[in-house]
C-alpha positions in Angstrom: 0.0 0.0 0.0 3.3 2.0 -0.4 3.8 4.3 -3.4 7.6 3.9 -4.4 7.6 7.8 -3.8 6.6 7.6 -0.4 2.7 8.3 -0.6 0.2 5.8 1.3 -2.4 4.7 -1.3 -6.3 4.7 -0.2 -7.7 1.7 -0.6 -7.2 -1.9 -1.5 -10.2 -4.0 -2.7 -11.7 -6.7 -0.1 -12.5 -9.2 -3.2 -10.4 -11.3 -5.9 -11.5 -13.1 -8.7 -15.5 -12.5 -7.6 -14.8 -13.7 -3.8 -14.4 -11.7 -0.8 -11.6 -12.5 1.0 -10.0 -15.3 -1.5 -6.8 -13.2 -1.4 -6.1 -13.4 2.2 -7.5 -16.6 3.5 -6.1 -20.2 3.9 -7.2 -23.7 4.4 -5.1 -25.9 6.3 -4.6 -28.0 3.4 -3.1 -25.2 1.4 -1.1 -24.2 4.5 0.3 -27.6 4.9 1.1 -27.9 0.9 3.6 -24.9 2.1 5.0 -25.5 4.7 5.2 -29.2 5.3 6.0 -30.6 8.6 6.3 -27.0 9.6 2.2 -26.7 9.2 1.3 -28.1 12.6 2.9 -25.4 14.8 1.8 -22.6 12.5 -1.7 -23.9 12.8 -1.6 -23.9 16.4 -0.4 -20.9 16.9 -2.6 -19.2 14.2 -5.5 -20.5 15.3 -6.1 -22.6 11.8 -9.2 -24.8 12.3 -10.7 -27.1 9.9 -14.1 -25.6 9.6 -12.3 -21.8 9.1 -13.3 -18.9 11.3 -14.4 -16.7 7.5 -16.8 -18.5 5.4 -15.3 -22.1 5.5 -11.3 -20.7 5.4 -9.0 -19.0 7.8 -7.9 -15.7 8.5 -5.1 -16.0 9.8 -4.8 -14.5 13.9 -1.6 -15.2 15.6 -3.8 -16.6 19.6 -0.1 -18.5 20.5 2.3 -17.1 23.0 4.3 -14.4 22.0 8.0 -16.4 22.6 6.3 -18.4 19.5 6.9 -15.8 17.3 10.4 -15.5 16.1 10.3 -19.1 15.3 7.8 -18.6 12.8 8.8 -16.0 11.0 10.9 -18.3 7.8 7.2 -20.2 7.6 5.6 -16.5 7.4 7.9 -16.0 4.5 7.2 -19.1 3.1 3.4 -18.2 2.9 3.7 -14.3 2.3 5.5 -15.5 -1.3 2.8 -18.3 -1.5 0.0 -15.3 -1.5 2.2 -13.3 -3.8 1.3 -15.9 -6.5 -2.6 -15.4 -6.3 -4.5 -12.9 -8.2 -4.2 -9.7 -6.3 -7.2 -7.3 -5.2 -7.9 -4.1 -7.0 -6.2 -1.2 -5.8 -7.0 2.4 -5.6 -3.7 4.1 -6.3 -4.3 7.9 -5.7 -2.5 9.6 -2.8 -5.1 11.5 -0.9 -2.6 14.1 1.9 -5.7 13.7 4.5 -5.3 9.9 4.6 -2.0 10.6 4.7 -1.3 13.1 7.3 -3.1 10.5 9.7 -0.5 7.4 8.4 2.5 9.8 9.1 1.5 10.5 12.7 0.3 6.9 13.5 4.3 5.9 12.1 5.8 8.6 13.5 4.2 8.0 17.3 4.7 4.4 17.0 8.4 4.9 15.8 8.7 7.0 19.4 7.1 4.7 21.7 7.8 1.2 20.2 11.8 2.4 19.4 11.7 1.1 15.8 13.9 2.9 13.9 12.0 1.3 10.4 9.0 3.2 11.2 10.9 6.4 11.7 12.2 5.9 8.5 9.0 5.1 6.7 7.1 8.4 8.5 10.2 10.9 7.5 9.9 9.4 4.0 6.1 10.2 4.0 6.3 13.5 5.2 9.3 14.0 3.0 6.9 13.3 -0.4 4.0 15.5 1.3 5.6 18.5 1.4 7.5 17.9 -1.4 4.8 16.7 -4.0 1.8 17.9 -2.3 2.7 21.0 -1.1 2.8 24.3 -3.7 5.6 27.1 -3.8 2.9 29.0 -2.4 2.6 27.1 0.6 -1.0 25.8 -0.1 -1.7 22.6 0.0 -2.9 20.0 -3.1 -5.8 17.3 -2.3 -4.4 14.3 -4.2 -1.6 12.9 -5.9 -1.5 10.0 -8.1 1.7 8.5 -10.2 1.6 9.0 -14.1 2.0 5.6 -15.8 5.3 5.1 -16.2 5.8 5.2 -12.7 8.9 6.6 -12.6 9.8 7.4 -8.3 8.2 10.8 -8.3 6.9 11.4 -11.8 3.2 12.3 -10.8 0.0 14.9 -10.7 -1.0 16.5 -7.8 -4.5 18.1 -8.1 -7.5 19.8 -6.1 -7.6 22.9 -3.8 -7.0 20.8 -0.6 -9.7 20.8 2.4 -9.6 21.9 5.8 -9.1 17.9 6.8 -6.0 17.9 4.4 -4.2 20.3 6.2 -5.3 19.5 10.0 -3.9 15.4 9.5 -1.0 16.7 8.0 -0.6 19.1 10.9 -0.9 16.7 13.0 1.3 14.3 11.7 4.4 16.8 11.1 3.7 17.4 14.9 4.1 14.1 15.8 7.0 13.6 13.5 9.0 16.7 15.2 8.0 15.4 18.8 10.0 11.9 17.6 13.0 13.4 16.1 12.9 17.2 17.3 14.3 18.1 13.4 12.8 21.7 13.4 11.7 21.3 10.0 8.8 19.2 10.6 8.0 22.0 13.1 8.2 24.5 10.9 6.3 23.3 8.2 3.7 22.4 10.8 3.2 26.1 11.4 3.5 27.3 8.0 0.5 25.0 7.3 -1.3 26.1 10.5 -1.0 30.0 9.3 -2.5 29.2 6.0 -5.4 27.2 7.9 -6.2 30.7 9.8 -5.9 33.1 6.6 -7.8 31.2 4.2 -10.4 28.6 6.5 -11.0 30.5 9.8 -14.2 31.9 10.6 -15.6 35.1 11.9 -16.5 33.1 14.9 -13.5 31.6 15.8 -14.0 28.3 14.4 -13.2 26.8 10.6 -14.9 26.8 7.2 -13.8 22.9 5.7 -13.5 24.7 2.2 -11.1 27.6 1.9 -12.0 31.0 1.4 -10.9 30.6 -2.5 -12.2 27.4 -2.9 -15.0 26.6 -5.4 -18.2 28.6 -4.5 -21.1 26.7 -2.9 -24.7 27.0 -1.6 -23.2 26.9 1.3 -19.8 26.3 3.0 -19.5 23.7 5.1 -18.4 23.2 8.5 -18.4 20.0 10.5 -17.6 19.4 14.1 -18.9 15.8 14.3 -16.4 12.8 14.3 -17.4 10.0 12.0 -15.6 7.8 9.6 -13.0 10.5 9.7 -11.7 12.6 12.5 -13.5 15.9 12.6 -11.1 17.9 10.6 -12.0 21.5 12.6 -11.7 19.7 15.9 -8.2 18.6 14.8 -7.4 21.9 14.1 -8.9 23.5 17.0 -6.9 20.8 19.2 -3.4 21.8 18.0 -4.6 26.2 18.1 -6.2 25.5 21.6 -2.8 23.4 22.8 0.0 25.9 23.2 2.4 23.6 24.6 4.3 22.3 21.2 4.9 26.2 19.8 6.6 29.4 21.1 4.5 32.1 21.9 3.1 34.0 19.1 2.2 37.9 19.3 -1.4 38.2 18.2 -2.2 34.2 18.3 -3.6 34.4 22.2 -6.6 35.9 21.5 -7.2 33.7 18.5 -7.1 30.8 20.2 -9.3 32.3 23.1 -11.9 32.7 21.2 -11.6 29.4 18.7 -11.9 27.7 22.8 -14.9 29.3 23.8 -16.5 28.6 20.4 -16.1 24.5 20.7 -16.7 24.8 25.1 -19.2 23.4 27.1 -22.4 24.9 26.0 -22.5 24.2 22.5 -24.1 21.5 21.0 -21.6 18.9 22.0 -22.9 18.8 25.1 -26.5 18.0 23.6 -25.0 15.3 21.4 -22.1 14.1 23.2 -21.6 10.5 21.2 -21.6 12.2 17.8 -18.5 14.4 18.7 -14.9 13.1 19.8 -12.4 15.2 19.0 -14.2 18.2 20.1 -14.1 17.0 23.6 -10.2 17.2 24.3 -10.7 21.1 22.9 -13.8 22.0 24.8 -12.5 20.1 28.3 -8.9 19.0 28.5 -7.5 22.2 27.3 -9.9 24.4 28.9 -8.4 22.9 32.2 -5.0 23.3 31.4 -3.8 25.5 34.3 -1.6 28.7 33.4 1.6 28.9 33.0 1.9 24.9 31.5 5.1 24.2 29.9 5.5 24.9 26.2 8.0 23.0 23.9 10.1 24.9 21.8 12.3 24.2 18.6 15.5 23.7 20.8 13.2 21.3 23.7 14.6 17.8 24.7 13.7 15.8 27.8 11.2 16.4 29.3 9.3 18.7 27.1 7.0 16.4 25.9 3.3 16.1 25.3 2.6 12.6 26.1 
């Protein structure tokens, strides 16, 4: 699901050859056909069952001790080149920065707190080919990327004024990124994007538009608070503004993010819906708590200056 550029792709079918699933799943005869006398203790720690656990066949779910593990791993090869041989599920190949924003802060974060250097790597590649293919000399961000045919590393079109949500994850994600390495350049571009999100998304109120002030004119422009398959995208936004912990101070920013707080506090209709928003509750509770004077983090921070 990883462009040779660097870019995530969205979405990989759930079907093969007219059958959900046929990709993924096993039978313990085709296990055994692989592996040999090595099936046995695969099967038992994978939880391979003759009657299946998805429609007759098994997906496979490691339910064996952990110390099992590193034994297993040459018969994981053996049946990970096995599957390469089957037809393969469709796969959408476009690069969408919103999807991707939220990859590069789940690899960076679990890069920091698992120590694997591999993840590192893959999250400063990702956020490497964001702001490089993604991001315009102008600073705006582009909604999706896809690679041109000849899929030469980097040969591809970026496209689409790119949405509130585009810019939050990636926020987000360069935030993360910075608070594993503490490279200020994943700061900085965090807070170039973050000043484009208040000039072209904010509104009057205090909260943000999901379209930008140039964007393509509509009935009306949107504006969502709620969580739902997505992270609400103005919630992210409003939790990084709220927080001033990861930033140094900025003259003219406090009263910004005063009022954005009181716009998404108690009182609003969260409170009246609570299960439809998530997001917005960190902004509208934790950080109205936070008691003055908390420590901030700034480009030079190491230690203990963390927001975890």
């Amino acid at each position: 699901m990883t462009d040779p550029a660097g870019g995530f792709y969205s979405t990989q079918d759930a079907d093969s050859e007219g059958k959900e699933g046929k990709f993924f799943v096993w039978t313990p005869g085709e296990i055994r056909e692989v592996l040999g006398d090595e099936a046995d203790a695969f099967m038992s720690a994978y939880g391979v069952a003759r009657h299946g656990n998805f429609e007759g066949k098994n997906i496979l779910e490691f339910v064996g001790d952990m110390n099992q593990r590193p034994a297993l791993a040459e018969a994981r090869r053996k049946l990970f080149e096995a599957r390469e041989q089957r037809i393969h599920p469709g796969r959408d190949e476009k690069v969408l920065t919103s999807w991707n924003g939220l990859m590069l802060a789940a690899f960076a974060e679990a890069a920091r707190i698992l120590d694997r250097d591999d993840y590192l790597q893959v999250a400063e590649r990702n956020a490497a080919f964001l702001l490089r293919e993604l991001r315009q000399k102008n600073g705006r961000l582009l909604r999706t990327w896809k690679a041109r045919p000849e899929h030469v590393e980097g040969a591809g079109e970026a496209k689409l004024n790119g949405y509130l949500e585009d810019y939050s994850y990636l926020i987000e994600g360069l935030l993360e990124l910075y608070q594993t390495t503490f490279d200020p350049r994943w700061f900085l571009a965090a807070q170039e994007l973050a000043e484009t999100v208040i000039a072209h998304f904010q509104a009057p109120d205090g909260g943000f538009f999901d379209t930008s002030d140039d964007h393509e004119s509509l009935i009306t422009r949107p504006r969502d608070l709620q969580d739902n398959a997505k992270l609400s995208a103005p919630s992210i936004a409003a939790l990084r503004k709220c927080d001033g912990r990861h930033r140094p101070a900025q003259a003219g920013r406090a009263h910004q993010r005063s009022a954005l707080c009181r716009h998404l506090s108690p009182g609003t209709s969260s409170n009246a819906n609570p299960h439809w928003w998530g997001h917005d509750e960190p902004v509208s509770t934790g950080f109205r708590a936070m008691a003055p004077g908390a420590k901030l983090c700034p480009l030079e921070a190491k230690g203990d200056c963390h927001h975890r």
